[in-house]
C-alpha atoms as one frame of an Amber mdcrd trajectory, in Angstrom:
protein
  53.396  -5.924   7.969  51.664  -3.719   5.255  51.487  -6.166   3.036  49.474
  -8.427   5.448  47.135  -5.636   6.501  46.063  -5.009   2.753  44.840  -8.440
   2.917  43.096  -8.052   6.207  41.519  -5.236   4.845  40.600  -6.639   1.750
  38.839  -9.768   3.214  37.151  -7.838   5.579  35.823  -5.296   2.358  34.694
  -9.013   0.510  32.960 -10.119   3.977  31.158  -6.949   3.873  30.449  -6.635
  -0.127  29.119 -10.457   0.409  26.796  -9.748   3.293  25.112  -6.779   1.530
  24.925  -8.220  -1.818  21.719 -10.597  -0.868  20.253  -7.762   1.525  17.186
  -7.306  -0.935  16.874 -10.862  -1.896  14.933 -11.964   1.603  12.559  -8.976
   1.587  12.068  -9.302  -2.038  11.212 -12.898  -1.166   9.014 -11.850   1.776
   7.248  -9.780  -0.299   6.433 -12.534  -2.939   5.000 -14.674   0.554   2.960
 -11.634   1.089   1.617 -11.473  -2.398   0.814 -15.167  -2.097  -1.150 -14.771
   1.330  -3.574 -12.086  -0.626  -4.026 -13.977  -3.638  -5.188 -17.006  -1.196
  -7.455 -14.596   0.680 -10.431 -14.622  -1.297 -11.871 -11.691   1.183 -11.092
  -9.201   3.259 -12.260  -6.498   5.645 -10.014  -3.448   6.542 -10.451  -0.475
   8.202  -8.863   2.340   7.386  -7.617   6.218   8.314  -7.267   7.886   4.320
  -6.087  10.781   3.761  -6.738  12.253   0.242  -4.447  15.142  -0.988  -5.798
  17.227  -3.957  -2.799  19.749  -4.214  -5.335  22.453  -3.047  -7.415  20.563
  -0.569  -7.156  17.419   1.741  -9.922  15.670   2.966  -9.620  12.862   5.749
 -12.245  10.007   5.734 -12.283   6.762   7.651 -13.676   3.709   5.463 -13.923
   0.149   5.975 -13.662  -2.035   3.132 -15.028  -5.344   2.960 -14.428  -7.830
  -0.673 -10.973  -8.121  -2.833  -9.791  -5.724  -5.843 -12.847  -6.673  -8.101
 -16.155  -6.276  -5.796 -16.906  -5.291  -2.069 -18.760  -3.044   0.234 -17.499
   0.227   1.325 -19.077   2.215   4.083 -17.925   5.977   5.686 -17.640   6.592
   9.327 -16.253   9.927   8.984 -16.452  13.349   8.315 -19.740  13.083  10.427
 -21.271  14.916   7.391 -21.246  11.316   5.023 -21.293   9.424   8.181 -23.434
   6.461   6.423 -22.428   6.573   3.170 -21.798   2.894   1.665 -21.225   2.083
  -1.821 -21.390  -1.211  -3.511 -17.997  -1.537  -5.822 -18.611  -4.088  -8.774
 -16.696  -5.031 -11.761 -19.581  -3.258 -13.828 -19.377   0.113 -11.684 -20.067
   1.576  -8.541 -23.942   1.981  -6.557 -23.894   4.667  -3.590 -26.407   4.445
  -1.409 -27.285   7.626   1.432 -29.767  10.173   0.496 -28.330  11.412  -2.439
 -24.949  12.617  -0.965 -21.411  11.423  -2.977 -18.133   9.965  -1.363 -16.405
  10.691  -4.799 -15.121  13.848  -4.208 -13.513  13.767  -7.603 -10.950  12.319
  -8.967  -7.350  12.829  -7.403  -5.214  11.952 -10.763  -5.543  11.583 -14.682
  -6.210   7.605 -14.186  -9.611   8.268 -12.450  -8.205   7.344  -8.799 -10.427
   8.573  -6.186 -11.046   7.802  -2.607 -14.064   5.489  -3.524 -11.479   2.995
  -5.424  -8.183   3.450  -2.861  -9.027  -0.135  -1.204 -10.171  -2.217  -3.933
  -6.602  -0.823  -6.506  -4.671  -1.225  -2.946  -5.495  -5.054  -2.797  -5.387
  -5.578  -6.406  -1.400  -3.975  -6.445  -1.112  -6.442  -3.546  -1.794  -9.164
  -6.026  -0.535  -8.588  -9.159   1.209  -5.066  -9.313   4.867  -5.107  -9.904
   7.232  -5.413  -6.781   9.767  -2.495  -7.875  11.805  -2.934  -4.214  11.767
  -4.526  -1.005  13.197  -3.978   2.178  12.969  -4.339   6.141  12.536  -1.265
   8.470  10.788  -0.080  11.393   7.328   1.015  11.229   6.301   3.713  14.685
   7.622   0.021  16.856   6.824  -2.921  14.557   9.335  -4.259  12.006   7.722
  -4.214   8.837   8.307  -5.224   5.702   8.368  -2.277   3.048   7.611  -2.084
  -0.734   7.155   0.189  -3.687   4.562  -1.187  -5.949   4.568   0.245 -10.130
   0.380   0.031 -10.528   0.476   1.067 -14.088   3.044   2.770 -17.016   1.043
   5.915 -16.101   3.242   6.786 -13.096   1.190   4.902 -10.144   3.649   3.985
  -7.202   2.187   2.051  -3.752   4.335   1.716  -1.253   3.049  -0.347   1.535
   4.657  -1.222   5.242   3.074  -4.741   5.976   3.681  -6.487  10.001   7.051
  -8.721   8.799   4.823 -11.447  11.137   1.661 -11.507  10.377   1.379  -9.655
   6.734  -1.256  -7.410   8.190  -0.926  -3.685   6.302   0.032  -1.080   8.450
   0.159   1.846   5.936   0.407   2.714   2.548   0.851   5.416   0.173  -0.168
   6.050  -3.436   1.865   8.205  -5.227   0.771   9.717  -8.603   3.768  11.315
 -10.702   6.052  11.313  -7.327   3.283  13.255  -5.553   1.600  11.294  -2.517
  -2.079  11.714  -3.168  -3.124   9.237  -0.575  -2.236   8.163   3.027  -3.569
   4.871   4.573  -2.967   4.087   8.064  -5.184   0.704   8.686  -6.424  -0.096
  11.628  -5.925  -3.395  13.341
């Protein structure tokens, strides 16, 4: 009788070993079909709640991006007080445009990110960043897919929860040297 339940016990421990060892192989595979559906999208227009943490201050904006990780328009529709402001993003630099007044409230980490460039390094991590993990969870109710993106070697992490249906980007984080410096929640 022992005997026989060591074996039970041991098939069952195999069943279970089996069915976990290919857990990240379908996200990581999902995430490669995401990757592929923003390398085909030539443009793209998202709207989005951001969140920039300075260690000392935090400013919230919201910003809708419209282009892919090399060129686009950006414009603000809050704080009231840059309500307007709109930049054109290029590969040969950046043109503000609003009476003077900056969006670039400095830069958030030693690689010169900033709330001005969030969207455009977002997309282009889409694209060609490293995939570093994938996995399936829920996001508030919809099942997403989740990922942690390596930008650079300088310690740039993005993880990003994308709709497991249609791709769309719910939120994502960047996270300089393990501290979250920005918080996207996009709006559908």
């Amino acid at each position: 009788m022992k005997k026989s339940a060591v074996i039970v016990i041991a098939l069952m421990i195999t069943l279970l070993l089996s069915a976990c060892a290919g857990g990240g192989k379908n996200e990581h595979q999902a995430m490669l079909n995401i990757r592929q559906y923003y390398l085909k999208t030539q443009s793209l227009t998202l709207s989005v709640d951001l969140t920039a943490d300075y260690g000392g201050r935090v400013y919230k904006y919201l910003l809708t991006y419209s282009g892919d990780d090399k060129r686009g328009e950006l414009s603000v529709s809050e704080p009231d007080n840059i309500s307007g402001i709109s930049a054109s993003i290029e590969d040969t630099g950046v043109t503000l445009r609003y009476d003077g007044a900056l969006i670039d409230t400095g830069e958030l980490t030693a690689n010169g990110i900033s709330p001005l460039m969030a969207l455009p390094l977002t997309i282009n991590a889409w694209r060609e960043g490293y995939i570093m993990n994938a996995w399936r969870e829920m996001y508030i109710e919809t099942e997403s897919i989740a990922s942690e993106i390596r930008l650079d070697d300088g310690g740039l992490l993005l993880k990003t929860w994308f709709d497991a249906d249609t791709y769309a980007p719910l939120r994502a984080e960047l996270y300089a040297d393990s501290f979250c410096v920005m918080g996207m929640d996009f709006n559908q």
